[in-house]
Structure formats: C-alpha cells, structure tokens
C-alpha positions as CSV (number, residue, x, y, z in Angstrom):
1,X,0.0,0.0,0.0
2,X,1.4,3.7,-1.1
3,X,1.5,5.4,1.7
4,X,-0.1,9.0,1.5
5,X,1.5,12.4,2.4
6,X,-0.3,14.0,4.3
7,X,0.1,17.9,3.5
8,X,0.8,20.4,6.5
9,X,-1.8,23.2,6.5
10,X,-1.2,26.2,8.8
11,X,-4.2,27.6,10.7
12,X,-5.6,30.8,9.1
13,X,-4.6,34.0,11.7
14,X,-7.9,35.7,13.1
15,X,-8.2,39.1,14.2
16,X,-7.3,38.1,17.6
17,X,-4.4,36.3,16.7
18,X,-3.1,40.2,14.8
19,X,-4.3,42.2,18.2
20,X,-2.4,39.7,20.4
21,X,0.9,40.9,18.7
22,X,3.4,43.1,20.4
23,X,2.9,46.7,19.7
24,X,6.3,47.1,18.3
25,X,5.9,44.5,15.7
26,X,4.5,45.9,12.4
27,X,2.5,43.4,10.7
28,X,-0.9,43.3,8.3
29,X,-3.4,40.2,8.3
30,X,-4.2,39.2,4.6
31,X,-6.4,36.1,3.3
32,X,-5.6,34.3,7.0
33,X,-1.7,35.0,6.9
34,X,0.2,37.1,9.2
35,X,3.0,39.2,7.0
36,X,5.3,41.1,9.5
37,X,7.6,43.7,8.0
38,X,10.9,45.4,9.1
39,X,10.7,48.9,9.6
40,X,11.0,50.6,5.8
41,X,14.1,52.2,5.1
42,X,15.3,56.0,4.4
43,X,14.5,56.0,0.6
44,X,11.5,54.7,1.2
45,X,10.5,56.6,4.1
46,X,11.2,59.8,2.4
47,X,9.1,59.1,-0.7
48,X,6.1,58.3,1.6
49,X,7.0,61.7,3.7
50,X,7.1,63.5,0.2
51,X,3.2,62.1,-1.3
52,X,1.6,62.9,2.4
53,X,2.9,66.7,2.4
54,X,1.7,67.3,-1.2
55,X,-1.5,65.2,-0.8
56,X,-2.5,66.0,2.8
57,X,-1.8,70.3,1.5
58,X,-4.3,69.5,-1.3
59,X,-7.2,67.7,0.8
60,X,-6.8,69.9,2.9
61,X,-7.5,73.2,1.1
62,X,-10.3,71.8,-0.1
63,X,-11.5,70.1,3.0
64,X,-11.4,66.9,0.7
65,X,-11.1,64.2,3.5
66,X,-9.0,62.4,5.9
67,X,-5.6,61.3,4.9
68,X,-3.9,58.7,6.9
69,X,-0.2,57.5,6.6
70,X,1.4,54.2,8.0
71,X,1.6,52.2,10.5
72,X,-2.3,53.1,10.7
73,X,-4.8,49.8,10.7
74,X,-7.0,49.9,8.1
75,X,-9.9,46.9,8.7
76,X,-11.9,46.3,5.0
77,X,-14.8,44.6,4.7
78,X,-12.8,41.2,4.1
79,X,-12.0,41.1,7.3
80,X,-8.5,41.5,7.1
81,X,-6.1,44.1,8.5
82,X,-3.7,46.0,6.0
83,X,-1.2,49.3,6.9
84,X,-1.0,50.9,3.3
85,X,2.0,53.8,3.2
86,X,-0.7,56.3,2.4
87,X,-4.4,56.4,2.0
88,X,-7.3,59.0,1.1
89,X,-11.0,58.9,2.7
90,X,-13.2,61.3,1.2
91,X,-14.9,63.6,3.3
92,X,-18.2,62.2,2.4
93,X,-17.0,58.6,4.4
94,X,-15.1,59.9,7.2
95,X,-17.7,58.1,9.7
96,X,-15.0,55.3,9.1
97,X,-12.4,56.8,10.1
98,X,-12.4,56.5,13.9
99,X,-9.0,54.9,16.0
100,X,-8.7,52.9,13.0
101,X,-10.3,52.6,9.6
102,X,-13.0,50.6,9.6
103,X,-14.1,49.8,5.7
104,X,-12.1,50.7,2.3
105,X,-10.4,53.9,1.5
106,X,-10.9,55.7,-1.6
107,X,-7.1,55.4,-2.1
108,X,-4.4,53.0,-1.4
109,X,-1.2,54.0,-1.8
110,X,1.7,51.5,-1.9
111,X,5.7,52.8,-1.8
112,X,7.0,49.7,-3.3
113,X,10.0,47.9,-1.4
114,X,12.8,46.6,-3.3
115,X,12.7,43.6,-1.2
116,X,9.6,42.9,-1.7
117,X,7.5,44.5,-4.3
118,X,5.1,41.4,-4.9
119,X,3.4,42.0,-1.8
120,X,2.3,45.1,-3.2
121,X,2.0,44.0,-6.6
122,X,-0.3,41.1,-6.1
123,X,-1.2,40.4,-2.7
124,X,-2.3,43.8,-2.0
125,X,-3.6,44.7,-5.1
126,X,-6.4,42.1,-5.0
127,X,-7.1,42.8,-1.5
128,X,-7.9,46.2,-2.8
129,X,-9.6,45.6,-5.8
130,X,-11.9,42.9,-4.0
131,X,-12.7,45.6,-1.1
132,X,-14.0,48.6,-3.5
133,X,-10.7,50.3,-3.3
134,X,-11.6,53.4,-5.6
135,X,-8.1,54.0,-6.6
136,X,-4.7,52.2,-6.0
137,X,-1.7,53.3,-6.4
138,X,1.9,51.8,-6.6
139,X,5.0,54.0,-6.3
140,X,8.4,52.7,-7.1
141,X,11.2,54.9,-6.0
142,X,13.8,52.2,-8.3
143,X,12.3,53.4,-11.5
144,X,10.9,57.2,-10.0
145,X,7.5,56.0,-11.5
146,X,3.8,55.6,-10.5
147,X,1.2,53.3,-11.8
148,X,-2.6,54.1,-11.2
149,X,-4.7,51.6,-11.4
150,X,-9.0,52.7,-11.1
151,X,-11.8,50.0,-10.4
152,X,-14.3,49.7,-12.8
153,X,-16.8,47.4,-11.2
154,X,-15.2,45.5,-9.6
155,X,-11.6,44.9,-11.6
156,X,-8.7,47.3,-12.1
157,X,-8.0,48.9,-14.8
158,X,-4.6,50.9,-15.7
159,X,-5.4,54.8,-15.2
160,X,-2.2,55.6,-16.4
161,X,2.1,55.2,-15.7
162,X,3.4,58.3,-14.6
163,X,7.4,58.6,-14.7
164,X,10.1,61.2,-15.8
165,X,9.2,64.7,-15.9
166,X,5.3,64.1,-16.2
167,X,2.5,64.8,-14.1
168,X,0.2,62.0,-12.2
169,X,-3.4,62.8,-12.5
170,X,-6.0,61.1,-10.0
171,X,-8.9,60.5,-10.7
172,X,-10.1,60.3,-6.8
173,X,-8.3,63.2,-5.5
174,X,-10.0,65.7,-7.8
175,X,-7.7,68.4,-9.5
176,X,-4.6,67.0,-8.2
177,X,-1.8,67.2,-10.8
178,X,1.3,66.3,-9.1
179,X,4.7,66.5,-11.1
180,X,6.5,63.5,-10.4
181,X,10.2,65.2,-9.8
182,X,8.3,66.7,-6.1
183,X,7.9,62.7,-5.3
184,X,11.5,61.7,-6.2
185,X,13.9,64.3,-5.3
C-alpha cells in the first residue's frame, strides 16, 4: 500500500491572533496569513513623507477628507487588516475613520520595497480591488514612477504610468496634478 502524504496546513490567523501581537511589531493580516515587515528604510521613508505633504496640502485646502499614513490599521470589509503607506477617505465617508479605519479607503497608496514589491503587486492589489478600493496606487522609488490603477466594477483597470518629468493625475483626488520630480527628489 502507497503510503499518502499528508500535507501540513497552517491555521488561518484571526483578528485576535493580529491584536495579540506586540505593539512594536508591524505586521498586516491578509487572506488568514500574518505578513510582519521590518521597519521601511530611508528612501522609502522619504518618498512616503514626500506624497503625504503634497497630498495632505491638497485635501486639505479643499476640506477633501482624511488622509492617513502608516503604521495606521486599516480593517476592509474582508476582514483582514492591512497598513497601506498612504491612504485618502473622502470627506463624504469619514464616519469610518475612527481609532482605525474601519471599511475601504478611496485610495491606497503603496511605496514599493525593493525587497519585496510582490506583496504590493499582487497580494495587496487584490485585496484592494476585491474591497471597493476606488483607486490604488503603486510607487516605485527604483524606477521614479507611479502606476494608477481605477476600479471599474469590480476589476482594475490601468489609469495611467506616470514617470520622468510628467504629471500624475487622479482620478479620486479631484484636480490634483502632481509633477512626479516633487515625489523623487
């Protein structure tokens, strides 16, 4: 008789398992896996700083919504638990912005890492697009470039690659027009 493996499967993590976790630990909970991350380094760090500034002066001249930058816990309606770098709620949903965010913001932004950039690519991407996630975002400070994507029903679809000397339009944050050399000094 052949004898049968027997795969290993690892219990899904629940929201209690991501609350019992140190605070100094930075993690998200995604699809029942735990994904801790090491703190982000400079380049990063100074990319993220950059985006809040300019998109925090523009909400806030036109009283546009709530703006929230990581390590902030943003709860979707999957259920799961993500920290994007930036994110936008528009003034018309701040009701779920309360100690944490408790439903889908109407922008994710994502900084991508150089070590790993398929979190962001794929992982959280879907995440997004399957929570309503108007508009997403992904920054890479490697190639000084941005790629929008915009849900249309319930898929994304490419609003446009930004890189060079252009200027990223969104089409969440109304009238922004943000040249990309003020994201990548």
């Amino acid at each position: 008789m052949a004898a049968m493996s027997h795969a290993k499967h690892r219990p899904r993590k629940t929201l209690e398992d991501y609350l019992a976790l140190p605070d100094d630990v930075r993690a998200e909970l995604i699809d029942g896996e735990l994904y801790v991350t090491p703190s982000p380094v400079r380049g990063h760090q100074s990319t993220v700083g950059r985006l809040y500034s300019l998109i925090l002066a523009h909400v806030d001249a036109r009283a546009a919504g709530y703006v929230g930058l990581s390590p902030l816990d943003v709860h979707p309606p999957s259920g799961d638990v993500v920290q994007p770098d930036l994110f936008f709620v528009a003034a018309a949903r701040e009701d779920i912005c309360r100690e944490w965010v408790y439903g889908a913001p109407d922008l994710a932004i994502e900084v991508l890492s150089s070590a790993r950039p398929e979190r962001d690519r794929f992982v959280k991407r879907l995440l997004y697009e399957r929570n309503g996630v108007r508009e997403y975002w992904l920054v890479d400070p490697d190639e000084r470039s941005v790629e929008v994507l915009r849900l249309e029903d319930t898929v994304y679809a490419p609003a446009g690659y930004f890189s060079g000397e252009q200027i990223l339009i969104s089409h969440v944050l109304e009238s922004l027009a943000l040249p990309l050399p003020r994201i990548f000094l």
